[in-house]
LUMVEX-468508 format. One record per residue: residue in three letters; x negated, y, z of N, C-alpha, C, O in turn. Coordinates in steps of 0.2 Angstrom, whole numbers, padded with zeros to 4 digits, always signed. Layout:
BEGIN
alaXYZXYZXYZXYZ;...
end
This chain:
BEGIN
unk-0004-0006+0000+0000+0000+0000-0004+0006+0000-0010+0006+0003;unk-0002+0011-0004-0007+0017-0005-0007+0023+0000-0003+0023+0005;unk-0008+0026+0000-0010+0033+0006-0003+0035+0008-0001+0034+0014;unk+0003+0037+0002+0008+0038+0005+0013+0036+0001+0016+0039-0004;unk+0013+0029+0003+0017+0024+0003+0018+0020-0006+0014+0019-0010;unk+0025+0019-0006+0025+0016-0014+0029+0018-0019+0033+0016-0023;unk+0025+0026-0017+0028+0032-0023+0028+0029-0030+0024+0025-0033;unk+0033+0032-0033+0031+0031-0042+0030+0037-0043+0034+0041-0042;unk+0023+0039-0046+0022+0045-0049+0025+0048-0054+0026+0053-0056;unk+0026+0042-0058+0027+0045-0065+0034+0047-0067+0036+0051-0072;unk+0039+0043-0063+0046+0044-0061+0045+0050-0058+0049+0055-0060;unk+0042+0052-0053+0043+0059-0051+0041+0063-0056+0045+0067-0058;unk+0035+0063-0058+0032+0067-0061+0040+0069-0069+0043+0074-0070;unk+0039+0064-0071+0047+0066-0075+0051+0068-0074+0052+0073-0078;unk+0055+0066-0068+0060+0069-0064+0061+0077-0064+0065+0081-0066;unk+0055+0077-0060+0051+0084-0058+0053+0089-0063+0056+0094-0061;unk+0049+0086-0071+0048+0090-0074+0055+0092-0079+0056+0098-0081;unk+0058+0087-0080+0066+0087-0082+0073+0092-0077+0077+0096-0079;unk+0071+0090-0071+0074+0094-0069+0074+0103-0067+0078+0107-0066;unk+0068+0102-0067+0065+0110-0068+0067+0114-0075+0068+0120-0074;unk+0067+0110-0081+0069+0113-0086+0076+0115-0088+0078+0120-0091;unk+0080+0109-0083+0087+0110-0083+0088+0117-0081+0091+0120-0084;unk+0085+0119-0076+0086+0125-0072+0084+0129-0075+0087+0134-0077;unk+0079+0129-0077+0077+0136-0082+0084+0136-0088+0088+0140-0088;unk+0083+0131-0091+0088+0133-0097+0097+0134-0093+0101+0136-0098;unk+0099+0132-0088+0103+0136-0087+0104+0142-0085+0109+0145-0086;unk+0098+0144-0080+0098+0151-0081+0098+0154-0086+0102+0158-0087;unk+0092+0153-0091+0092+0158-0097+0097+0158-0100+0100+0164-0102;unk+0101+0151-0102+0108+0150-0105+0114+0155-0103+0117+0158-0107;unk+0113+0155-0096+0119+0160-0094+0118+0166-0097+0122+0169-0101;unk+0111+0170-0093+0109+0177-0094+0111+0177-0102+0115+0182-0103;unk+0110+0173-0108+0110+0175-0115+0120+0174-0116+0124+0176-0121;unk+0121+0171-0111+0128+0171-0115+0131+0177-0110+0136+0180-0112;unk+0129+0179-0107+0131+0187-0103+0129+0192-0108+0132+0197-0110;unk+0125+0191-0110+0124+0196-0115+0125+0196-0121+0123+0201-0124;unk+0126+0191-0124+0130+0190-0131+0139+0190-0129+0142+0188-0134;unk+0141+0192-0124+0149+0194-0123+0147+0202-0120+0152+0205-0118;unk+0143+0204-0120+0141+0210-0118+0146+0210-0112+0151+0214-0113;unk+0145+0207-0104+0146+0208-0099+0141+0212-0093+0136+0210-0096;unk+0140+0214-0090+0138+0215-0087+0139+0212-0080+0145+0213-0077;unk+0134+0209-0077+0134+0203-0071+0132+0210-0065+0130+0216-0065;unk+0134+0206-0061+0133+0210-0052+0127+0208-0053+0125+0204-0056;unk+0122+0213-0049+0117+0212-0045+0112+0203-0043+0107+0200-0043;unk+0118+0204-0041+0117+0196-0036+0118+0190-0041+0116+0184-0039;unk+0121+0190-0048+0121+0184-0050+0114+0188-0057+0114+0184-0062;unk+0112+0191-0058+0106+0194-0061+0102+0190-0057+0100+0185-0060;unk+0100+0192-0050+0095+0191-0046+0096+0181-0048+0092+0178-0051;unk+0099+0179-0045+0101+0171-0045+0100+0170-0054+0094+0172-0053;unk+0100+0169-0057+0100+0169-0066+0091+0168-0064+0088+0163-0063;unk+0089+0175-0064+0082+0175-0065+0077+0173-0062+0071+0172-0064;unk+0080+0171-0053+0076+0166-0048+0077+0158-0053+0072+0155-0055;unk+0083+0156-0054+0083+0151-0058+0078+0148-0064+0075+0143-0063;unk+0077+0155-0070+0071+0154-0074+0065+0153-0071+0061+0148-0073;unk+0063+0157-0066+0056+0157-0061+0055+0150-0059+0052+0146-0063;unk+0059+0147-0053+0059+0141-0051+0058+0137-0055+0054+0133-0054;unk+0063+0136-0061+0062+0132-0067+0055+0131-0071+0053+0126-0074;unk+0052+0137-0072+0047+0138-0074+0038+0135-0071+0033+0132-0073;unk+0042+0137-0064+0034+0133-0059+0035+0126-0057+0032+0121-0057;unk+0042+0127-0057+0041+0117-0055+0040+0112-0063+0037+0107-0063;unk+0041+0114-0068+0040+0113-0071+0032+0111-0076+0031+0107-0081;unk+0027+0118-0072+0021+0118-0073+0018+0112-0067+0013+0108-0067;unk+0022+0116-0061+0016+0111-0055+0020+0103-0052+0018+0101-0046;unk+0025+0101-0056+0030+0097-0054+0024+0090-0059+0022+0085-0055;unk+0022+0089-0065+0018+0084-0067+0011+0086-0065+0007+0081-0065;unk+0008+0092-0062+0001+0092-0060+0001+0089-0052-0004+0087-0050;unk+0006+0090-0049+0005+0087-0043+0007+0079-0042+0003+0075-0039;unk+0012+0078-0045+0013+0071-0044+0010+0066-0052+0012+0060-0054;unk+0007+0069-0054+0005+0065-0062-0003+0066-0061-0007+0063-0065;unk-0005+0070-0057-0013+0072-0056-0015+0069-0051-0018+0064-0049;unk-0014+0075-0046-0016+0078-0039-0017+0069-0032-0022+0065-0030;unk-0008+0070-0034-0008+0063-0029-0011+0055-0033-0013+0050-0030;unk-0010+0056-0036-0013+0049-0037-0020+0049-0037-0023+0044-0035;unk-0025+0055-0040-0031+0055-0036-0032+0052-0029-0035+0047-0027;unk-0028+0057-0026-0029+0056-0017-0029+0051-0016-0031+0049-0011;unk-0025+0044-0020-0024+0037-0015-0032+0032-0016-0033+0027-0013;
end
């Protein structure tokens, strides 16, 4: 058994990276169909849309470098 336990990295590392993309593109998806109906969003779902792309964005870079690199180093 390895350092931390009987991870599958590569299902993470997938997962990881799958699901992070889902979240960017429904952020961006929204923010463009907001503005392809020329609506103007509150504040607070502006801020939530573009937290969305961000989050999406970094799990997506560091979501296969930590569980596709990093950890399977360490074991």
């Amino acid at each position: 058994m390895g350092r931390y336990g009987d991870l599958n990295y590569q299902w993470w590392a997938k997962t990881g990276f799958l699901l992070s993309i889902a979240l960017f593109a429904i952020g961006a998806g929204a923010e463009l169909t907001a503005a392809a109906m020329h609506v103007t969003l509150p504040a607070w779902e502006n801020a939530l849309f573009v937290d969305m792309e961000i989050v999406g964005t970094l799990g997506a870079l560091l979501s296969p470098l930590v569980f596709g690199v990093i950890l399977p180093l360490t074991e």
